[in-house]
C-alpha positions in Angstrom: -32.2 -12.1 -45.4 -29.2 -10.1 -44.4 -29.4 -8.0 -41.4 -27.9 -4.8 -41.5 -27.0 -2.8 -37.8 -28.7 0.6 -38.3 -27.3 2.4 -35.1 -23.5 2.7 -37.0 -25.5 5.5 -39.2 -27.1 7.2 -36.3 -24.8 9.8 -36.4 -24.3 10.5 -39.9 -28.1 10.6 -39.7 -28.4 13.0 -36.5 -26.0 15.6 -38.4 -27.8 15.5 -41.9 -31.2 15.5 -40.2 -29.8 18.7 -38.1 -29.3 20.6 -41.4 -32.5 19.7 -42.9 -34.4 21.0 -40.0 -32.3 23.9 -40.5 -33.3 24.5 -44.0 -36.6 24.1 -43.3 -37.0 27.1 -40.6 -34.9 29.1 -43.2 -37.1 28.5 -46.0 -40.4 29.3 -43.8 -38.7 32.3 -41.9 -38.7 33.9 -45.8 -41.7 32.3 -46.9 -43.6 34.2 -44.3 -41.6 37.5 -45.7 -43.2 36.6 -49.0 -46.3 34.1 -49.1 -46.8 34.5 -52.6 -43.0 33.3 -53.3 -44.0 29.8 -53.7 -40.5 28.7 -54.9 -39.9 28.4 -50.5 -42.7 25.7 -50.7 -41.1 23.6 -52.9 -37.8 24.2 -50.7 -39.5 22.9 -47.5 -41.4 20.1 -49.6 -37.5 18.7 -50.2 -36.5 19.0 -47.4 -39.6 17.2 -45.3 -39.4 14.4 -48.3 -35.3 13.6 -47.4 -36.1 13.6 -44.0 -39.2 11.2 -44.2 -36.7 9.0 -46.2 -34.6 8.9 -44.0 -36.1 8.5 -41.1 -38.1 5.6 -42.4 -34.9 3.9 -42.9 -33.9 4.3 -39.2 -36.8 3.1 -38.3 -37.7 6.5 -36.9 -41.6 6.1 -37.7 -42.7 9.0 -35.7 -40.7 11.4 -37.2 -41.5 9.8 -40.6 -44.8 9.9 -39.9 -45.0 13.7 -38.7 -43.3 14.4 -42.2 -45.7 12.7 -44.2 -48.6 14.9 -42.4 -46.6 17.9 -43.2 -46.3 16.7 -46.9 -50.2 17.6 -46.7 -49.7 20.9 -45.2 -46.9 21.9 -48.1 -49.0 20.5 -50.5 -52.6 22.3 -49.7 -50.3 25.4 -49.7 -48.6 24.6 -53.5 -52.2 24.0 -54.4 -53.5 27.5 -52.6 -55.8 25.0 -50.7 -54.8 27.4 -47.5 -52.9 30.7 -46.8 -49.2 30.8 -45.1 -50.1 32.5 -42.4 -52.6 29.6 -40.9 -49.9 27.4 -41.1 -46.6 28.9 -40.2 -47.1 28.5 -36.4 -48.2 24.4 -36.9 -45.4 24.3 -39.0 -42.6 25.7 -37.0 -44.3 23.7 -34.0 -42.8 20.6 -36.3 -39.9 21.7 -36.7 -39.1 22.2 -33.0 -40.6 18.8 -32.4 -37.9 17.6 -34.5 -35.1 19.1 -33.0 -36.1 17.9 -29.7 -36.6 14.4 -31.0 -32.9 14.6 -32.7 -32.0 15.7 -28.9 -33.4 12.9 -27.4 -32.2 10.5 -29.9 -28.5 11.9 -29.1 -29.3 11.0 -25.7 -29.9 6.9 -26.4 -33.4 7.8 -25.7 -36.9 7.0 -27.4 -38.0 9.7 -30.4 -41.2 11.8 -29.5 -44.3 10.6 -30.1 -45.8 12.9 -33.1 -49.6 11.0 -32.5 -51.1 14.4 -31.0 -49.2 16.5 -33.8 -50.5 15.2 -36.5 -54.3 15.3 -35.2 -53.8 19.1 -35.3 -52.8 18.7 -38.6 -55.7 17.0 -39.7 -57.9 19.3 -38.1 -56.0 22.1 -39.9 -56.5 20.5 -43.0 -60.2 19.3 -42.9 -61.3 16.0 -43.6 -61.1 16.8 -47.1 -57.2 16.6 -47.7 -55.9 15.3 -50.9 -53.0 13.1 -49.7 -52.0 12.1 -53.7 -48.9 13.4 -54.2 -46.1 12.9 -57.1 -42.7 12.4 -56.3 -40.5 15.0 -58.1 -37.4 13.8 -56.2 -34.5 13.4 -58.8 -32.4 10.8 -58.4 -29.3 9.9 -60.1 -26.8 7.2 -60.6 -23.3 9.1 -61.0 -21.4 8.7 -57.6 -19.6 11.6 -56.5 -15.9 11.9 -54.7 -16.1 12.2 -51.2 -15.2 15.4 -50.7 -15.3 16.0 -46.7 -15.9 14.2 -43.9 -17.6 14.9 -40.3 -15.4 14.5 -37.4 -15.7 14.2 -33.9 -15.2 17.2 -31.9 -13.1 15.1 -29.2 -10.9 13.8 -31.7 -10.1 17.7 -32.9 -9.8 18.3 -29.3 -7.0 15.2 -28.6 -5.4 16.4 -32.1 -5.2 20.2 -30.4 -3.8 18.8 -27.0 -1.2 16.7 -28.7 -0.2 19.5 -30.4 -0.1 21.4 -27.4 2.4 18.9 -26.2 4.8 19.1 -28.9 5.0 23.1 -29.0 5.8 22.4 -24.8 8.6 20.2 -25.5 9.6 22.2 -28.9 10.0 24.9 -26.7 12.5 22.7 -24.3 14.6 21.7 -27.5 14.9 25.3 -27.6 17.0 25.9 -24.6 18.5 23.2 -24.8 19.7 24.3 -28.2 20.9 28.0 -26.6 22.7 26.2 -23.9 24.7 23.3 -26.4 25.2 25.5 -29.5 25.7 22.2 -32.0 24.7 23.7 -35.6 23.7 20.2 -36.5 20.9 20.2 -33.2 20.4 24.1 -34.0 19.5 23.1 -37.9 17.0 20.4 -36.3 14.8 21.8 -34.0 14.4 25.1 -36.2 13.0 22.8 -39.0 11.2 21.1 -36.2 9.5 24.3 -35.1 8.8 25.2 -39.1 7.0 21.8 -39.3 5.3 22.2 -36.4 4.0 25.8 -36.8 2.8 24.5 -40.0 0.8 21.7 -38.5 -0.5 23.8 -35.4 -2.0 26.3 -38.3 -3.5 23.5 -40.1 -5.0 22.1 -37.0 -6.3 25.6 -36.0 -7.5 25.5 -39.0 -9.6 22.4 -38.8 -11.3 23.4 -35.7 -12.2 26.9 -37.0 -16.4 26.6 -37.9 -18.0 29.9 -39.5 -20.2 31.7 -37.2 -23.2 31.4 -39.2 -23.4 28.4 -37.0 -24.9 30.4 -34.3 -26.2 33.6 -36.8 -28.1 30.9 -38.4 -30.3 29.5 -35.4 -31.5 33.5 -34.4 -33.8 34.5 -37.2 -36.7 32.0 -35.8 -35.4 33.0 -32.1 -36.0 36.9 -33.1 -39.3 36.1 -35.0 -40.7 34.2 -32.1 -39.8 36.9 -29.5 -41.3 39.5 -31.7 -44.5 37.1 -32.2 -45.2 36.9 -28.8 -44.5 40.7 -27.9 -46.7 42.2 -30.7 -43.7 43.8 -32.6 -42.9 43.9 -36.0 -38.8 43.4 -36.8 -36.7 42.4 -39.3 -33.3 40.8 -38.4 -30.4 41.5 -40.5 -27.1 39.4 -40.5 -23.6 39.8 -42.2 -20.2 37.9 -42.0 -21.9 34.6 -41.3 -18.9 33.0 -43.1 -16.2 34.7 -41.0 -14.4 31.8 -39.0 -13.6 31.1 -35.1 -12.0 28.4 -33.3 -15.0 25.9 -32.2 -14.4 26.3 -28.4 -14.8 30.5 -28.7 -17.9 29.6 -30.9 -19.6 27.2 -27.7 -18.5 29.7 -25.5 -19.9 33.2 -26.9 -23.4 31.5 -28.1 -25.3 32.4 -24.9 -23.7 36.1 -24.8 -25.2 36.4 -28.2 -28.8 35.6 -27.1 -28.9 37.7 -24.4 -28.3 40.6 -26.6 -30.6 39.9 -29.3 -33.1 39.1 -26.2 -32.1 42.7 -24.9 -32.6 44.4 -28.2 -36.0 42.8 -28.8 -37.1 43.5 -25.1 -35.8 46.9 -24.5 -34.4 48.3 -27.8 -36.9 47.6 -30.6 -40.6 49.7 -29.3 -43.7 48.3 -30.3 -45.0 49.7 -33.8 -47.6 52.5 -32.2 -44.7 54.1 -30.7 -42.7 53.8 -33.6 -45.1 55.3 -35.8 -45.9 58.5 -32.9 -41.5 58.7 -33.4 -42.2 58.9 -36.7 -39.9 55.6 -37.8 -41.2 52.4 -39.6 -43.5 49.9 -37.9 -41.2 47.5 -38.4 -37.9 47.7 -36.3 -34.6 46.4 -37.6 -31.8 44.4 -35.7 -28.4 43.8 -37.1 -26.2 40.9 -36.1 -22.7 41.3 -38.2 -19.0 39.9 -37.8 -16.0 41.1 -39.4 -12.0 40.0 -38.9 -9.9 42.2 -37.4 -6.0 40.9 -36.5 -6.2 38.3 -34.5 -9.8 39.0 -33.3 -13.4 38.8 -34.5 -15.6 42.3 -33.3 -19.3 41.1 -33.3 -22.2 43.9 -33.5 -25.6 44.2 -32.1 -27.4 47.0 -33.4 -31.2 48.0 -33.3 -32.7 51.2 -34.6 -34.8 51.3 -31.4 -35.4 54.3 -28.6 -31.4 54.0 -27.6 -30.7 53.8 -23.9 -32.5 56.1 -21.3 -29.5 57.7 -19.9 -31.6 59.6 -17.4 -33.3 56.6 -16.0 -30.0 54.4 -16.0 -28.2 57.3 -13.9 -31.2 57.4 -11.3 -31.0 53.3 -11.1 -27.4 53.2 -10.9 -27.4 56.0 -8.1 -30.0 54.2 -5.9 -28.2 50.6 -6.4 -25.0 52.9 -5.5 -23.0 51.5 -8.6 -22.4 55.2 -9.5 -20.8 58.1 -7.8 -22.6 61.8 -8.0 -20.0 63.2 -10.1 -20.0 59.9 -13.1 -19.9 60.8 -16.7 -21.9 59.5 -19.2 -19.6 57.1 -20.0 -19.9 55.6 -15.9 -23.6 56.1 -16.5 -23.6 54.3 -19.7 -21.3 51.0 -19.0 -23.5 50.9 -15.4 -25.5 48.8 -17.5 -23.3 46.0 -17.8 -23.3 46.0 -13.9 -26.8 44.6 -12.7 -28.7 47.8 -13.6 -32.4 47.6 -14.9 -34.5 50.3 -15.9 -37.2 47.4 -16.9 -40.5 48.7 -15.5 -41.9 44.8 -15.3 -39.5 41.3 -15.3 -40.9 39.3 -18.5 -39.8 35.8 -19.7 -37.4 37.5 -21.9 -35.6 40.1 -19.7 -36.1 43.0 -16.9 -33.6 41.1 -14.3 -30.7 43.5 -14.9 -28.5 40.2 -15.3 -28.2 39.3 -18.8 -25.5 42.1 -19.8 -23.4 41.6 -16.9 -23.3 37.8 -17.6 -22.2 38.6 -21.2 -19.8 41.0 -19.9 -18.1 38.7 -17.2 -18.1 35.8 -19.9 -16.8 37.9 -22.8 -13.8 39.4 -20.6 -13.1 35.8 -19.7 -12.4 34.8 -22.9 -9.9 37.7 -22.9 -12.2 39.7 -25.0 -13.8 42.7 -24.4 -17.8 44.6 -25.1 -18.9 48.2 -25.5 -22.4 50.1 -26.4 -23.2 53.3 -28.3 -26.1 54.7 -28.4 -28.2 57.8 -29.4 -31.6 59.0 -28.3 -34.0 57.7 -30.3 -32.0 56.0 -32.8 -31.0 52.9 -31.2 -28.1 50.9 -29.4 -24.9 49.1 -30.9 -23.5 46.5 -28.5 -19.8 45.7 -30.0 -17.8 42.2 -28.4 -13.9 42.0 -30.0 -13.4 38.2 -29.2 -10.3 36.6 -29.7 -10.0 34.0 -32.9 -8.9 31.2 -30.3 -8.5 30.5 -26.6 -6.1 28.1 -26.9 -2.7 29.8 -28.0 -2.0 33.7 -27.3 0.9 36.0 -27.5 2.2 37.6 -23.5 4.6 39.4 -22.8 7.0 37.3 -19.4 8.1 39.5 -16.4 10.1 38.7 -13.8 8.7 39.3 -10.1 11.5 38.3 -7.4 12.4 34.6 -8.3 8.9 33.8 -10.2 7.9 34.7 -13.8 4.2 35.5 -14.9 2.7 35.9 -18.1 0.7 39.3 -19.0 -1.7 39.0 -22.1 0.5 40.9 -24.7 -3.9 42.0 -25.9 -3.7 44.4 -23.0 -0.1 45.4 -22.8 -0.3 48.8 -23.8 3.3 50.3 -22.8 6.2 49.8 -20.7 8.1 52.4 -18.8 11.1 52.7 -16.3 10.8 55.4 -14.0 12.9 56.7 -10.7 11.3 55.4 -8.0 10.7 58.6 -6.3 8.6 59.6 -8.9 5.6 57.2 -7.6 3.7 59.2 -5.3 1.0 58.3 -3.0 -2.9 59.1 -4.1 -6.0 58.5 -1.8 -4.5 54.8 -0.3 -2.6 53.9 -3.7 0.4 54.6 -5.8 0.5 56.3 -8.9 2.7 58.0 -11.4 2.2 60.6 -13.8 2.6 59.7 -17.5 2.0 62.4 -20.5 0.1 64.7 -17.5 -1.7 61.3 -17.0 -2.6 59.8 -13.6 -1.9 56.1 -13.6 -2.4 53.8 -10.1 0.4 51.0 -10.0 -0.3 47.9 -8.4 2.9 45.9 -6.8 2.9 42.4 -7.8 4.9 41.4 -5.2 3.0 42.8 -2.5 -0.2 41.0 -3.9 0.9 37.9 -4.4 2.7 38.3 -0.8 5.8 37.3 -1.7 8.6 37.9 1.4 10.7 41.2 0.9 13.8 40.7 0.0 17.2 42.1 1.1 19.1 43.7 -1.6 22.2 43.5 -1.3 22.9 45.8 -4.8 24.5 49.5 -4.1 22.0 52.1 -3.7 24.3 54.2 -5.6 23.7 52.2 -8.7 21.1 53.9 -10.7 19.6 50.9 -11.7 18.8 50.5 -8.0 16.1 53.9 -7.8 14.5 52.7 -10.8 11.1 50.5 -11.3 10.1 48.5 -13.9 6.2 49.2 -14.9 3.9 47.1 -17.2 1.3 50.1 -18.7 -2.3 47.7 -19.1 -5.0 48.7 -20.4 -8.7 47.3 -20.1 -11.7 49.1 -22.2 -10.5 53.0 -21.0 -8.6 52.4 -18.2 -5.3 51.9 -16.9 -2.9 50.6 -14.9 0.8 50.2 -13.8 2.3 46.5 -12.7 5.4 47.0 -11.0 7.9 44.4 -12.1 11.3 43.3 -11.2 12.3 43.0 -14.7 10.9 42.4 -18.4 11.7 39.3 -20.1 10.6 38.6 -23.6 7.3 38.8 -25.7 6.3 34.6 -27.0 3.2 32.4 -28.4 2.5 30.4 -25.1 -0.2 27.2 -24.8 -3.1 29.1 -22.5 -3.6 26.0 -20.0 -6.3 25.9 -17.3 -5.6 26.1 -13.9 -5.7 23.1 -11.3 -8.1 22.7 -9.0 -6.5 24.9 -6.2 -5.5 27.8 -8.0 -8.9 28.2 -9.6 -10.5 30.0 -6.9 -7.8 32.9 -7.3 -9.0 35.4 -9.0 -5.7 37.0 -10.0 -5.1 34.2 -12.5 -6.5 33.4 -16.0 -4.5 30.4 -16.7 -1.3 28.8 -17.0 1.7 27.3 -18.9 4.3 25.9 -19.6 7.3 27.1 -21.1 11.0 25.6 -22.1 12.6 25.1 -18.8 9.6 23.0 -17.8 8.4 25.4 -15.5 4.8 25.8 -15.0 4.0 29.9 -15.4 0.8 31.4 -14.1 -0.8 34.2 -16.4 -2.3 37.1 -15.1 -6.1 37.8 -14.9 -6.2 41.4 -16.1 -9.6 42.6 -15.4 -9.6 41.1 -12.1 -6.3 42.7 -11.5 -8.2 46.3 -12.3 -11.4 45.3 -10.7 -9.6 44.8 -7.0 -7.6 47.7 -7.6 -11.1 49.6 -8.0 -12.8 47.8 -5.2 -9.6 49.0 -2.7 -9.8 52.9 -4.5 -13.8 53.0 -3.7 -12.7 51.6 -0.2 -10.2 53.7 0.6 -12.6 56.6 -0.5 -15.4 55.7 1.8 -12.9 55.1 4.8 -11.4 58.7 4.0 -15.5 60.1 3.7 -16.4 58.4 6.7 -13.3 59.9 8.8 -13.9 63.5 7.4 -17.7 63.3 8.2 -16.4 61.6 11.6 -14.2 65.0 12.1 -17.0 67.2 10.8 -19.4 65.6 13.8 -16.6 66.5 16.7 -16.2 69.7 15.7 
């Protein structure tokens, strides 16, 4: 008897069983559309039979066993024996069973015990089930080419930081080249940087999954949530085949969920106030991607009651997020900071968190979100995400002796000015571009770097002037004063050391060809603490007018 050591297949069963428990909630999500489509039956039947198969071969009885009970279910239902609707929730119930088991499985652990499971499913079924079934499984002899394999996400992962490594010391070569000028050294690492921009794109490439990846496990999330809150809504997806690097894909997953949570909770109403509004009882949320260059722009959109400007405004105001005079832009984005106009907290939402957790996370990534909305005819939350996280393009300024890196995403101009021409505004500096007020923010006087004596002639008219990064973050603005631009370049985004993590000016670093390790700059931060010192310096300048007001 030859013994044969199961556990080598445990993976290659773990990610074929993960896609058949995929089909399967696909199939019943649109046989519960359509119950008298009984074409989805045979679908699920399949699917349950090539799991049960495989299973038993693992020697995964319990899951083989829970599959043969639902065998009964699918076939009382082929035979009209019972309606869909008695068995949806039993069967769904299964299929989460399964995908915990697979979990725990992953894990070296024990799979779940199905015993109690498939008692219900007897009792569904009566004691009169009719457990004869044929097998209509073809099977066939012809052995096809191996077309793809599955491979480790770690090993993608070493491939990407080895070819990290290369770009680094590419990028070395490079100066060196500049500073030698040999044409035979200058001819080799140009056809060293064609060969490896070539196999950084093909590496990209391999780590670049479609998004249906996560589109595809919300349809059973949305009906659920919509079960359980007596509403009636259809979800609608498009793009699932547009691409993203793996890493933005593990990243935005949870941002997703908290706005599909947010639309069910809050956007979609229940159907007796739809019908009084004079819309459909059942409400509609659509989840689509598209491309856009170099970024992916995800939409959220539900034809529910829109947001409640009013009520936001009157939150916002007590939680003094807002000033008296905000527009209805202030009063709309207010949402993404903390405010809830939720009249109860439920399981799904009412905390006032969710969108400023999506927000903080999605500007991490070096992306961005917005809403629009109408009265009455729904909210459209929009994320632009960027294809990858680990190469972007920046734009290298010189402040004193150090260079930083500015996210060439949120570069929007650059300007020289005369110096005298930056005025002081309420406790900051600003400059006036196009009859547009812009604050500036000094670099050096952040980062508290030592002044320095100049020894240049103030006569020189390259003395008077100032170097000023225009960024831009959603709608607003702001000036970096510089020393000096540099160039624009493709740089390896890095993360930070332990030490430097806590700073909040800084999103990363890297490394470019001198060797030189060169921190890049955390744009929304950067805005953020300028805001924080504006509303500061406000308040101080309130208080000491009130303060004045008192003595007189």
């Amino acid at each position: 008897m030859i013994n044969i050591n199961i556990n080598k297949y445990k993976d290659t069963f773990l990610s074929e069983a993960k896609e058949h428990v995929y089909s399967m909630n696909k199939h019943l999500l649109e046989l519960e559309k359509n119950p008298a489509k009984t074409a989805f039956v045979n679908d699920i039947f399949r699917e349950v039979h090539t799991l049960k198969s495989m299973a038993a071969t693992m020697n995964y009885n319990h899951t083989a066993q829970l599959c043969h009970a639902m065998e009964d279910i699918l076939d009382a239902l082929k035979k009209k024996k019972i309606e869909v609707e008695k068995c949806t929730d039993i069967l769904f119930n299964c299929f989460d069973v399964f995908e915990s088991s697979l979990k725990e499985i992953y894990n070296g652990k024990e799979e779940l015990n199905t015993d109690s499971l498939i008692k219900k499913i007897q009792t569904l079924l009566g004691p009169n089930k009719d457990t004869r079934r044929t097998n209509n499984k073809q099977r066939t002899t012809k052995v096809e080419k191996i077309q793809s394999i599955e491979v480790k996400i770690e090993k993608l992962d070493r491939l990407m930081n080895l070819t990290e490594e290369l770009l680094i010391n590419k990028m070395r070569l490079d100066t060196i080249k500049e500073e030698l000028h040999h044409p035979e050294l200058k001819s080799a690492v140009d056809t060293l940087g064609r060969l490896l921009s070539d196999m950084q794109y093909n590496v990209m490439q391999s780590r670049m999954v479609p998004i249906g990846f996560v589109f595809n496990r919300f349809p059973r999330m949305v009906r659920d949530l919509a079960k359980d809150q007596k509403k009636e809504i259809n979800l609608e997806m498009e793009g699932s085949d547009i691409e993203l690097d793996r890493s933005v894909i593990d990243e935005i997953s949870e941002s997703m969920v908290h706005l599909l949570r947010n639309a069910v909770d809050h956007g979609i109403e229940n159907p007796a106030d739809r019908k009084r509004a004079k819309k459909p009882a059942h409400g509609t949320i659509k989840l689509t991607a598209r491309r856009t260059k170099g970024f992916v722009v995800i939409e959220v959109t539900d034809d529910g009651s829109g947001l409640q400007i009013d009520n936001i405004k009157n939150t916002a105001n007590r939680n003094g997020i807002l000033f008296p005079n905000a527009t209805k832009e202030d009063i709309k984005n207010s949402i993404f900071s903390g405010v809830s106009t939720a009249k109860k907290v439920t399981d799904v939402s009412g905390r006032g968190f969710g969108l400023n957790v999506v927000k903080n996370k999605i500007e991490s990534l070096g992306g961005n979100i917005d809403v629009e909305s109408e009265p009455q005819e729904g909210s459209t939350f929009i994320m632009e995400i960027p294809l990858t996280l680990a190469i972007i393009k920046t734009l290298s300024v010189r402040v004193r002796d150090k260079i930083y890196e500015i996210p060439l995403v949120n570069v929007e101009r650059l300007v020289t000015v005369d110096s005298v021409k930056i005025k002081g505004m309420m406790g900051h500096e600003a400059i006036v571009l196009n009859e547009e007020s812009i604050p500036i923010t000094r670099l050096d006087i952040i980062f508290k770097m030592v002044h320095r004596q100049d020894s240049a002639d103030p006569t020189d008219a390259s003395f008077n002037e100032q170097s000023i990064v225009i960024i831009r973050k959603d709608n607003e603005k702001m000036g970096l004063a510089v020393d000096e631009f540099l160039t624009t370049q493709e740089i390896v985004l890095k993360p930070l050391n332990k030490l430097l993590r806590k700073n909040k000016y800084f999103a990363g670093s890297t490394i470019i060809g001198s060797g030189d390790v060169v921190l890049i700059l955390d744009v929304a931060n950067l805005m953020l603490t300028k805001r924080v010192k504006e509303v500061r310096s406000r308040e101080v300048r309130s208080r000491e007018v009130r303060s004045r007001e008192v003595e007189r």
